[in-house]
C-alpha positions, 0 to 999 in steps of 0.5 A: 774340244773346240777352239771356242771352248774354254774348259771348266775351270772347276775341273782344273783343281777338284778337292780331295775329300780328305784335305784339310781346310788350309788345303781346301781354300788354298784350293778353292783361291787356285779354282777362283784364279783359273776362272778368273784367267778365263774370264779375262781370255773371253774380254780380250779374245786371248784363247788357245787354239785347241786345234794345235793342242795334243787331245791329251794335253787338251784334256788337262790343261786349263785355258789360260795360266794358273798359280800353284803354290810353291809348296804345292808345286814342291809336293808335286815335284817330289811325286814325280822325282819318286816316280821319274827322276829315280829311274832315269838315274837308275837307268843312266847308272847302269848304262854308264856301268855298262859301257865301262865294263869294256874299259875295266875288262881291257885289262882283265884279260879281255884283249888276250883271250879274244886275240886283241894283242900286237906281237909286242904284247900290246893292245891292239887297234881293234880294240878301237873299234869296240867302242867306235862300233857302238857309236857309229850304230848310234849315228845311223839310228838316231833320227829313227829312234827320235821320230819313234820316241815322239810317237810311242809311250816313252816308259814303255818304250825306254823299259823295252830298251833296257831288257833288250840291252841287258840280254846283248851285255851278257852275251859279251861273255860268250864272244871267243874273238873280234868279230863276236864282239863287234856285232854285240857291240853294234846290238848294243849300241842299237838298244842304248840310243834310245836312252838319252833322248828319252831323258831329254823328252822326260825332263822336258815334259815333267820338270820346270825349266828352273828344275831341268839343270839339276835333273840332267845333272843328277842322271848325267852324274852317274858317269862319275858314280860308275867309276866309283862303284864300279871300279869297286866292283871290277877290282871284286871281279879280278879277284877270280882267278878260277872257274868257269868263266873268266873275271871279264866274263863274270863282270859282264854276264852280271851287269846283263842280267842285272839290266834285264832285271831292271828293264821289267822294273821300269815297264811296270813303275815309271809312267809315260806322260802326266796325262797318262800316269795312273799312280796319280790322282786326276787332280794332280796330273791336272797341275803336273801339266799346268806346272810346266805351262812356263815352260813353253817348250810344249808337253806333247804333241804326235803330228809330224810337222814338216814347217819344223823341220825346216826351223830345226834346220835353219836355227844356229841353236841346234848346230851350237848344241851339236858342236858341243856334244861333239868337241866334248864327247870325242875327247871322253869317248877317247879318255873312258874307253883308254882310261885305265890303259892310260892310269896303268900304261903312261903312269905305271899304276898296278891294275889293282891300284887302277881299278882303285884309282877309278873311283877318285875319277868317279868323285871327282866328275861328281864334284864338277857336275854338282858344283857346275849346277849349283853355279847355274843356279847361284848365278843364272848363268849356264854358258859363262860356267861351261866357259870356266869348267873348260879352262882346268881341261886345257891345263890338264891336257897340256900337262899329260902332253910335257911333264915326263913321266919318271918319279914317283911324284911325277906320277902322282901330278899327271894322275891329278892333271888326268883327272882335271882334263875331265872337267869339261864334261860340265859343258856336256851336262849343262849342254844337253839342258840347256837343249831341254830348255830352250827348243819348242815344238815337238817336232822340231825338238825331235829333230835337234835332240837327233841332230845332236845325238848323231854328233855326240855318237860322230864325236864318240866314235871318233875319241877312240881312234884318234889314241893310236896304238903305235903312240902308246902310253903317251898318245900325244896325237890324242891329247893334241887332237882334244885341245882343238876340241877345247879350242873349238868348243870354246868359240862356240860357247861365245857365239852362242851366247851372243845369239842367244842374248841377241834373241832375247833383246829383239823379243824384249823390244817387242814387248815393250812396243806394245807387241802382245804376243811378246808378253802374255803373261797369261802364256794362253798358247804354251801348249799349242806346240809353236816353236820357240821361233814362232813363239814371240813370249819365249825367252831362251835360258843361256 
């Protein structure tokens, strides 16, 4: 398509030959909105250049803004929930389940039977490096394994991931020792790094800004629904005590072969983009794509564009992202690999009742998370609610470091403050998509979600070794490390705020200049994959 081609407008909604008539002129009145739009376009020279507009983008979009109903965009919404937001909470459910089978089987036998233990009967360092050994795989292919997910059908690329990290979890059940366990790990954590940045670019490309919260969260969630069932499930598995194979073995032979399983769901049921989902009627991918216009963070775009690079770089947004990702995932990188350690060790919890008591964890990151986005929705603000969730993780922290540990109520109040420390983990959650919201331009969105993926996995990697086995149960240079993290993490939330609020009001003096391009209502360049820098119309969510 040219640059001084405006599209059809009638091709933007063409009527279903089974709607009925309320449908029909709900229709036609969106149709007469289009033409009028582009009518308006041809007077003031107001017109997308198509040149910088993806060809699959360019074949669905219409050339300037057009309304969709509420109900009809609820419709769509719901489409794509049954088609979309299922498997990515399918997915992070059991990829969260997955990396939890090394902390449930660390006290089903695993650190024994693969030589893990001190002489003393401990648990080793090395079990340590089982989890940083994932993350430090992350770091290095993460920049890779962005550029690629901006270049490939995403589904079919996610789908892939998934069989592959299936068949590396089940191989957990034939290591014998250390040095099996730490390649299937770094396999592991090979094929898991695409996943994240996945659901990033999805909820990105399908949902409205207004929508992208609560769909992280809903995915994000799945942590705590681990916990539940896995917990659950791990205390099923410790119930085997012949055959075989050990319970640890059967737990992640399971989870494997379960993965793979899902992995081939995935290929054939989950689209790659609104541009290219056959399960959809033309029409409706026409206005899945004009539904995200407001968005203005872009839908697609494969051209490698050098000029963004150098913006991610320089934009203090993407090192806020990244400080925030890495003061909240090293201190629950460290809690999720130790927890049960930590529940049976320190608080001297049976590890029936451990695995047990997994699931109260499991409900409580629920409760936070919901309640985190059900605050960002009642009252539009994402950075004060991260600031106030921060707040119980001092408390917790402080109180797991003084409070000795020797009756039975006491045991009882440093389990409650264990799991008030992870109520952080709302900052992690409305972090990440705030991140979705708020970085246009393809490339440059490619580069941050990697820088920001590189400090979560730098974050990750480091949680576990900060908890240091000599300091056992009480690891007090572990919880002292996470209160500078909380510290850190809250200064960054402040500044961040100011900038982005700074930010807003220099484009709002724009607009109220006489500037155009800082108040185009018609949003006629939303699709020419400008970033949000170059992007005068684009204000930032905080």
């Amino acid at each position: 398509m040219s640059s001084t081609e405006v599209p059809d407008p009638d091709i933007v909604q063409p009527m279903r030959p089974h709607q009925d008539d309320d449908m029909k002129r709900c229709s036609m009145a969106e149709v007469e909105r289009a033409r009028s739009a582009a009518e308006d376009i041809d007077e003031k020279g107001e017109r997308p250049d198509y040149g910088k507009v993806d060809k699959e983008v360019a074949k669905y979009s219409s050339a300037a803004r057009i309304e969709i109903s509420p109900e009809e965009s609820t419709r769509l919404r719901k489409l794509i929930d049954r088609r979309v937001l299922v498997v990515m909470i399918t997915t992070y459910f059991l990829q969260a389940i997955d990396k939890g089978t090394l902390s449930f089987s660390s006290i089903m036998g695993l650190p024994k039977d693969t030589g893990m233990l001190t002489p003393d009967g401990k648990v080793s360092q090395d079990f340590s490096w089982l989890t940083t050994c994932i993350y430090i795989t992350i770091l290095v292919v993460e920049y890779p394994q962005n550029y690629i997910l901006a270049r490939v059908p995403v589904a079919k690329y996610l789908g892939f991931s998934i069989i592959a990290w299936g068949a590396v979890l089940a191989c957990h059940a034939v290591c014998k020792n250390f040095v099996g366990l730490v390649v299937v790990r770094t396999l592991l954590g090979l094929f898991e790094s695409a996943c994240q940045p996945a659901f990033v670019i999805l909820s990105a490309m399908w949902y409205k800004r207004e929508e992208q919260a609560s769909r992280v969260t809903y995915w994000y969630m799945m942590n705590g629904a681990q916990q539940i069932v896995g917990g659950l499930l791990a205390y099923c598995f410790t119930l085997i005590t012949d055959g075989p194979l050990k319970s640890w073995q059967w737990l992640f032979l399971a989870y494997g072969i379960i993965s793979v399983v899902f992995g081939v769901f995935v290929l054939w049921w989950m689209p790659d983009s609104p541009m290219r989902a056959k399960c959809f009627t033309e029409e409706d991918k026409h206005l899945m794509v004009e539904r995200v216009r407001e968005n203005q963070t872009g839908l697609q775009n494969r051209v490698f564009k050098k000029e963004q690079v150098w913006d991610a770089l320089t934009d203090p947004q993407t090192w806020c992202y990244a400080g925030i990702q890495f003061t909240t995932t090293l201190p629950t990188s460290g809690l999720g690999a130790f927890a049960n350690l930590i529940i049976s060790g320190n608080l001297g919890f049976t590890n029936l009742q451990t695995q047990l008591l997994a699931m109260v964890l499991g409900f409580y990151i629920i409760i936070v998370l919901l309640g985190s986005v059900w605050l960002v929705k009642k009252f539009n603000q994402n950075i004060l609610t991260m600031l106030g969730f921060v707040i119980p993780s001092f408390v917790g922290t402080i109180l797991l470091m003084t409070v000795p540990n020797q009756s039975f109520s006491q045991h009882v109040g440093l389990l409650i403050s264990y799991y008030i420390t992870l109520s952080f983990w709302a900052a992690q959650t409305l972090g990440l998509s705030m991140m979705s919201r708020n970085v246009g331009g393809q490339t440059k969105k490619s580069v941050v979600v990697a820088t920001n993926f590189i400090f979560w996995s730098a974050g990750n990697a480091i949680g576990p070794q900060v908890f240091l086995s000599r300091e056992a149960p009480k690891y007090f240079t572990a919880f002292a490390t996470h209160l500078g993290c909380y510290a850190l993490l809250v200064l960054i939330l402040l500044y961040f705020r100011f900038y982005l609020t700074r930010q807003n009001k220099k484009r709002d003096q724009l607009a109220a200049a006489g500037v155009n391009e800082a108040r185009d209502e018609r949003l006629a360049h939303a699709f020419e994959d400008l970033t949000d820098r170059e992007n005068p119309n684009f204000r930032y969510v905080y």
